[in-house]
DSSP file (Angstrom, degrees, kcal/mol; ACC not computed):
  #  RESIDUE AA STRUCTURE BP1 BP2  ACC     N-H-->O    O-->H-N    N-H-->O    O-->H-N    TCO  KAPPA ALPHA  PHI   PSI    X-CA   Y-CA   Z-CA
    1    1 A X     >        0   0    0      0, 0.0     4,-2.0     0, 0.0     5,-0.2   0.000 360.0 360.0 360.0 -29.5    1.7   27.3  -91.0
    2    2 A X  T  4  +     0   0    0      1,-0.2    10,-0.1     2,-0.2     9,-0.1   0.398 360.0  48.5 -98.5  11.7    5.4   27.3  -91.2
    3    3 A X  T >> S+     0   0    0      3,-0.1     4,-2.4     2,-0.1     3,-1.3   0.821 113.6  46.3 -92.6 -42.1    5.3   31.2  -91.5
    4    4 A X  H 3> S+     0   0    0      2,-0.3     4,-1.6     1,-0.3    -2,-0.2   0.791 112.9  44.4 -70.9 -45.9    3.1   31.4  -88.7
    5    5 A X  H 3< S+     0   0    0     -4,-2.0     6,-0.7     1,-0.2    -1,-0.3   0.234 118.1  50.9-105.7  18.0    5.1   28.9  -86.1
    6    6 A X  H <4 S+     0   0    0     -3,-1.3    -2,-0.3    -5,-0.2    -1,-0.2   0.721 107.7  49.2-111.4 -14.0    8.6   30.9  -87.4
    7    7 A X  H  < S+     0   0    0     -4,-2.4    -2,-0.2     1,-0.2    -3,-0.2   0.870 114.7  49.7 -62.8 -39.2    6.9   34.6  -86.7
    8    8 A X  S  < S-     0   0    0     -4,-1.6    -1,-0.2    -5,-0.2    -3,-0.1   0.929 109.8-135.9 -52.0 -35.6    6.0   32.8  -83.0
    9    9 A X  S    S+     0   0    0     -5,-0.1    -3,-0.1    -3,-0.1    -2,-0.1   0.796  71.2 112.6  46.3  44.0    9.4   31.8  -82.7
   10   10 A X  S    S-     0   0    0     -5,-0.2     4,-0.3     1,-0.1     3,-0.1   0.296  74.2-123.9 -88.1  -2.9    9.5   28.2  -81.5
   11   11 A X    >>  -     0   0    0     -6,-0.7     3,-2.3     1,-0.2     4,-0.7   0.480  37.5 -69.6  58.0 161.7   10.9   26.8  -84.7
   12   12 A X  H 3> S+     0   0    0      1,-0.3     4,-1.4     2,-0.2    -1,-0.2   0.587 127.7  71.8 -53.6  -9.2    9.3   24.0  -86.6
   13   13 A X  H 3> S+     0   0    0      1,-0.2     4,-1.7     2,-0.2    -1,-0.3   0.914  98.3  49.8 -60.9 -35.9   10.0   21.5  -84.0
   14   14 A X  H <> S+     0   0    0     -3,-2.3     4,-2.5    -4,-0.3    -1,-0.2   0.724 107.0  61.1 -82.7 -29.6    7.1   23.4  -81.9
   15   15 A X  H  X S+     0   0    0     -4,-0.7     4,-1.6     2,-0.2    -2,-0.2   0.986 109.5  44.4 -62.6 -72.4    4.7   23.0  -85.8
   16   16 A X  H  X S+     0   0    0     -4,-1.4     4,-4.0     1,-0.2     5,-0.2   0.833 113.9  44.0 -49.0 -66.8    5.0   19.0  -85.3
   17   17 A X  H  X S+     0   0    0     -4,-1.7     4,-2.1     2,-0.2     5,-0.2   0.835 115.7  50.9 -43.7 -67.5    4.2   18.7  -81.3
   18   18 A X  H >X S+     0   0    0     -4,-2.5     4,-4.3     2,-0.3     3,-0.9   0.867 117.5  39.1 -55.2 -73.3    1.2   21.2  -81.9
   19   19 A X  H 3X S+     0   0    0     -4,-1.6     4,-0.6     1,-0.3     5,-0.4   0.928 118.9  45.0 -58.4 -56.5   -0.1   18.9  -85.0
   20   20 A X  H >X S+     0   0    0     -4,-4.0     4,-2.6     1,-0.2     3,-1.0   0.973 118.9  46.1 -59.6 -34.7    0.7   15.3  -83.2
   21   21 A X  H <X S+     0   0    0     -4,-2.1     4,-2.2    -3,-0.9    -2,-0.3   0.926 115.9  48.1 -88.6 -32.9   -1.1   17.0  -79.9
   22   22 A X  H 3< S+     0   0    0     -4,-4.3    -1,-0.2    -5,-0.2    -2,-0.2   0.350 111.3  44.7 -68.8   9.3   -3.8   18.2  -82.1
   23   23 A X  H <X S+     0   0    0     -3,-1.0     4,-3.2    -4,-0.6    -2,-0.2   0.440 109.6  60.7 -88.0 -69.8   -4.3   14.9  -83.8
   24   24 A X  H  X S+     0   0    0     -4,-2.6     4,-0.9    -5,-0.4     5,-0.2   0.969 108.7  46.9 -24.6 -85.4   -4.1   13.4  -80.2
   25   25 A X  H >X S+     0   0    0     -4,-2.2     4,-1.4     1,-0.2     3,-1.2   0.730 102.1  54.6 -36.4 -61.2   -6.9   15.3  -79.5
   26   26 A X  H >> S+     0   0    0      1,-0.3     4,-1.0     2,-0.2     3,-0.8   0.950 111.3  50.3 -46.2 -45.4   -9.4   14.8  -82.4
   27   27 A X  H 3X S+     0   0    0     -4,-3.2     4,-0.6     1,-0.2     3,-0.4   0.893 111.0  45.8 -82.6  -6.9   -9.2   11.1  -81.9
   28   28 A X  H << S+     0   0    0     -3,-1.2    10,-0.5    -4,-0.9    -1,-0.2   0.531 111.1  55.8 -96.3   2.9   -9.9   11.4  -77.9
   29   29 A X  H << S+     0   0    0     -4,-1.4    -2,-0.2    -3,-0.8    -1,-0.2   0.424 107.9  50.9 -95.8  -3.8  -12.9   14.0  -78.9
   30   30 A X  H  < S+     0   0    0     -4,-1.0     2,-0.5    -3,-0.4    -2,-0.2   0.711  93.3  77.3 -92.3 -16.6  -14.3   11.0  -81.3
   31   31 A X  S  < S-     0   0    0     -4,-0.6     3,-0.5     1,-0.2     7,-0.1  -0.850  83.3-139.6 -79.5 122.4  -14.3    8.3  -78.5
   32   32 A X  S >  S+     0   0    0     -2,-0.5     3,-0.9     1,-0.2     4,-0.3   0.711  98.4  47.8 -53.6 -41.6  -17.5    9.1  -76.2
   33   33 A X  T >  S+     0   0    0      1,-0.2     3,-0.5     2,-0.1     2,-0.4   1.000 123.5  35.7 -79.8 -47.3  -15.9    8.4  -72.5
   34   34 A X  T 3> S+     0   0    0     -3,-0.5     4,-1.9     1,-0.3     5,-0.2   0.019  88.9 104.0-109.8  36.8  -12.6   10.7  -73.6
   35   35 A X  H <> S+     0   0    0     -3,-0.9     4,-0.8    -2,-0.4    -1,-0.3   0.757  82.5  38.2 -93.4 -21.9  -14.6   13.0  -75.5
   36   36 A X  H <> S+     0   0    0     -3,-0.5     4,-2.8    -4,-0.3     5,-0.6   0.825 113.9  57.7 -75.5 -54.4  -14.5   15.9  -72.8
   37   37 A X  H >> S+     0   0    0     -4,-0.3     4,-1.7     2,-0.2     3,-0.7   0.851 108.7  45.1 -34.3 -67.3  -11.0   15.0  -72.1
   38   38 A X  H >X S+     0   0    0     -4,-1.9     3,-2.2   -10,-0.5     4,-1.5   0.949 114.1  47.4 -36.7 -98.2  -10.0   15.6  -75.9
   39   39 A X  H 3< S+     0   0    0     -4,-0.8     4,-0.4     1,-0.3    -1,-0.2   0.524 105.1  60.3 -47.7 -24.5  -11.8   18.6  -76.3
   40   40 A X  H <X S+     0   0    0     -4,-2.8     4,-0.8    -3,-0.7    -1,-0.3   0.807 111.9  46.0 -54.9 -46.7  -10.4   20.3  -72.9
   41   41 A X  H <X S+     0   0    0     -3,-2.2     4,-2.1    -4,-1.7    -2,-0.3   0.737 102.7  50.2 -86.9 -11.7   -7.5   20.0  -74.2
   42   42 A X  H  X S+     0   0    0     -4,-1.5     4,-2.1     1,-0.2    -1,-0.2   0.766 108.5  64.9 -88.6  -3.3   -7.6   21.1  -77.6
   43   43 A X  H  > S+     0   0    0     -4,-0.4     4,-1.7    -5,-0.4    -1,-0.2   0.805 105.0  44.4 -74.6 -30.0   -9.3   24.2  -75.7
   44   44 A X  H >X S+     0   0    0     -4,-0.8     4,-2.0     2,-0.2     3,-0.7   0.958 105.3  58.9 -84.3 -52.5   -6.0   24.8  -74.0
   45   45 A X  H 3X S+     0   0    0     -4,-2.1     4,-1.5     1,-0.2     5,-0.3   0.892 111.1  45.2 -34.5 -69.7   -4.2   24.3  -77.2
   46   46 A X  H 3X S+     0   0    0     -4,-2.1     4,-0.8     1,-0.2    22,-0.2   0.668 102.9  59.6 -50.3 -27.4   -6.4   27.4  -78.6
   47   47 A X  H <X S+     0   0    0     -4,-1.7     4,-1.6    -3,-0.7     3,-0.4   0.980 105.6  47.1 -34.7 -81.8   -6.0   29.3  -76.0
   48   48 A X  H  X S+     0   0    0     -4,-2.0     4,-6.1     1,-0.2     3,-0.4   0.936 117.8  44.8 -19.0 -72.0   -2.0   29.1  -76.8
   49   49 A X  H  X S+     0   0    0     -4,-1.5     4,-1.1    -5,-0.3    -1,-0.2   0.798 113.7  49.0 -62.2 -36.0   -2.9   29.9  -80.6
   50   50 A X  H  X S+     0   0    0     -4,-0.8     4,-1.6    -3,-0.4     5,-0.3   0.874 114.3  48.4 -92.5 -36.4   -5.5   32.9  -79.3
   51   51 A X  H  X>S+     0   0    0     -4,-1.6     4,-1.4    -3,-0.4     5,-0.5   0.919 119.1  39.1 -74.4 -61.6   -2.4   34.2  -76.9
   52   52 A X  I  X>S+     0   0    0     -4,-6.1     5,-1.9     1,-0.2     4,-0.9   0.772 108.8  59.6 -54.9 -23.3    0.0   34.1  -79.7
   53   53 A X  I  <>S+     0   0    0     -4,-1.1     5,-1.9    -5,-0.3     6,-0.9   0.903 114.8  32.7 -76.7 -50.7   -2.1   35.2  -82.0
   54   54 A X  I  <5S+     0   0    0     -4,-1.6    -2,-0.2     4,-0.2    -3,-0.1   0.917 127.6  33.5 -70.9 -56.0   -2.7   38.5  -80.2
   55   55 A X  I  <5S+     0   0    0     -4,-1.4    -3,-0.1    -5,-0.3    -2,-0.1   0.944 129.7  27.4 -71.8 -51.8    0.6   39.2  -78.5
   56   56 A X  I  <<S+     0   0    0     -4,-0.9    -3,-0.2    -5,-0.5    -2,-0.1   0.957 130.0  19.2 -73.9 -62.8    3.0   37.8  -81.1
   57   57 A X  I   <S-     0   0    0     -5,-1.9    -3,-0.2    -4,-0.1    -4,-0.2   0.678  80.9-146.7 -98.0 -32.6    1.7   37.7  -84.8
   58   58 A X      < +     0   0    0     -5,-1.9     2,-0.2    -6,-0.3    -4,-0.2   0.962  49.0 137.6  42.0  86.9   -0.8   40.2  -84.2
   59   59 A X        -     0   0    0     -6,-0.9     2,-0.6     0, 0.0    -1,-0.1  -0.556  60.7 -58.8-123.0 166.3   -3.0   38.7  -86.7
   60   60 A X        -     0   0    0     -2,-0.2     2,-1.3     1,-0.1     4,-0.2  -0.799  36.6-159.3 -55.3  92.3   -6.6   38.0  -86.7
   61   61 A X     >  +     0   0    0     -2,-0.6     4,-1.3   -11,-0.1     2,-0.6  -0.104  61.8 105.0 -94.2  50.1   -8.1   35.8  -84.0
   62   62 A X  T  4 S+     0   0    0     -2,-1.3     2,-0.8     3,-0.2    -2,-0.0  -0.828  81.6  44.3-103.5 149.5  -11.2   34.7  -85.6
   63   63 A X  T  > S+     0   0    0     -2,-0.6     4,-3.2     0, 0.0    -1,-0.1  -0.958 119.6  41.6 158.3 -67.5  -10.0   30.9  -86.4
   64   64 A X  H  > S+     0   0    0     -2,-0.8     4,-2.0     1,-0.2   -14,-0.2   0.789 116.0  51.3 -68.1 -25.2   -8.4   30.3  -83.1
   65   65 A X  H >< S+     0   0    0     -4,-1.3     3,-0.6     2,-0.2     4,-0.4   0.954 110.8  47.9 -45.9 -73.3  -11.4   32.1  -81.3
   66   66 A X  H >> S+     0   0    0      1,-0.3     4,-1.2     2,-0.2     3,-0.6   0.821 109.6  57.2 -69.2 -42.3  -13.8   30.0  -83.1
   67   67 A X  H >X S+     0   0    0     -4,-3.2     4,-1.5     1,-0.3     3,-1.2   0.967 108.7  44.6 -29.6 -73.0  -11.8   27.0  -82.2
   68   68 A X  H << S+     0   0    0     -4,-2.0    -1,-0.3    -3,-0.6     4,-0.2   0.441 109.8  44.9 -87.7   9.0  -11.9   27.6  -78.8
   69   69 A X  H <4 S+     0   0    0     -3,-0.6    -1,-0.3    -4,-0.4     4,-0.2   0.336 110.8  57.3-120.2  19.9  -15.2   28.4  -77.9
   70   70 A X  H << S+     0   0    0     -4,-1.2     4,-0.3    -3,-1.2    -2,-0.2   0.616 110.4  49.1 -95.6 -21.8  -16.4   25.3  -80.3
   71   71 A X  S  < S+     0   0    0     -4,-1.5     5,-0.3    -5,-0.2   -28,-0.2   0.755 110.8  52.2 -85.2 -25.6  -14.0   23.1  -77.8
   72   72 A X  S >> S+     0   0    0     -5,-0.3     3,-1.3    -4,-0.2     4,-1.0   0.938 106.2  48.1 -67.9 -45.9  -15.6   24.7  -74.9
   73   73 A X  H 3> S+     0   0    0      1,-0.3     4,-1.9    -4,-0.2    -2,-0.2   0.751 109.6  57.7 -82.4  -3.4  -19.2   24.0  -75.7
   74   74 A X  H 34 S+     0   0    0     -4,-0.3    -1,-0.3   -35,-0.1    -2,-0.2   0.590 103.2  50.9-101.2  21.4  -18.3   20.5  -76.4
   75   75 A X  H X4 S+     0   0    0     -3,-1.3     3,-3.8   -36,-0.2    -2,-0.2   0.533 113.6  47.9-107.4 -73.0  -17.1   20.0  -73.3
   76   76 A X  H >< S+     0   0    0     -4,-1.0     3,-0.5    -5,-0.3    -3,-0.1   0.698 105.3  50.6  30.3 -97.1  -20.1   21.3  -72.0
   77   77 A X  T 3< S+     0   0    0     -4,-1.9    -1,-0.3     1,-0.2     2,-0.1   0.537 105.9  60.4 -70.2   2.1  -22.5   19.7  -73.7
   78   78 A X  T <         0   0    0     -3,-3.8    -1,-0.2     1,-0.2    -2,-0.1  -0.200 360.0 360.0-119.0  59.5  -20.8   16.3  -72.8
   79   79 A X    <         0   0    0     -3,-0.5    -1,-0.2    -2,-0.1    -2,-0.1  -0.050 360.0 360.0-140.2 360.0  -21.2   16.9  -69.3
């Protein structure tokens, strides 16, 4: 990961925010009322990661892909 967020070029400060807001997230995708909430958002996080992934790093986006269209069908299905 700390090859990954210096090839973006946001510096590691950008590595910490991502992991505490992805952290954030998991524990408001275990509570049942914020469990859409949590997962909306980690869908926009993956977005980010899918956008970088493609544009920047020009990598594979099967992780961040799968990411985000498993945080879209749980907001979905908790609808």
């Amino acid at each position: 990961m700390v090859a990954l967020f210096t090839a973006v070029g946001f510096g590691q400060w950008f590595r910490c925010v991502t992991g505490i807001l992805e952290l954030t997230e998991a524990a408001l995708v275990m509570v049942s009322k914020t469990g859409r909430i949590g997962a909306a958002m980690l869908g926009t996080i993956m977005l980010g990661a899918l956008t970088a992934h493609l544009v920047i790093v020009h990598v594979a986006l099967s992780t961040p892909g799968d990411l985000f269209l498993m945080s879209g069908f749980a907001v979905w299905g908790r609808r």
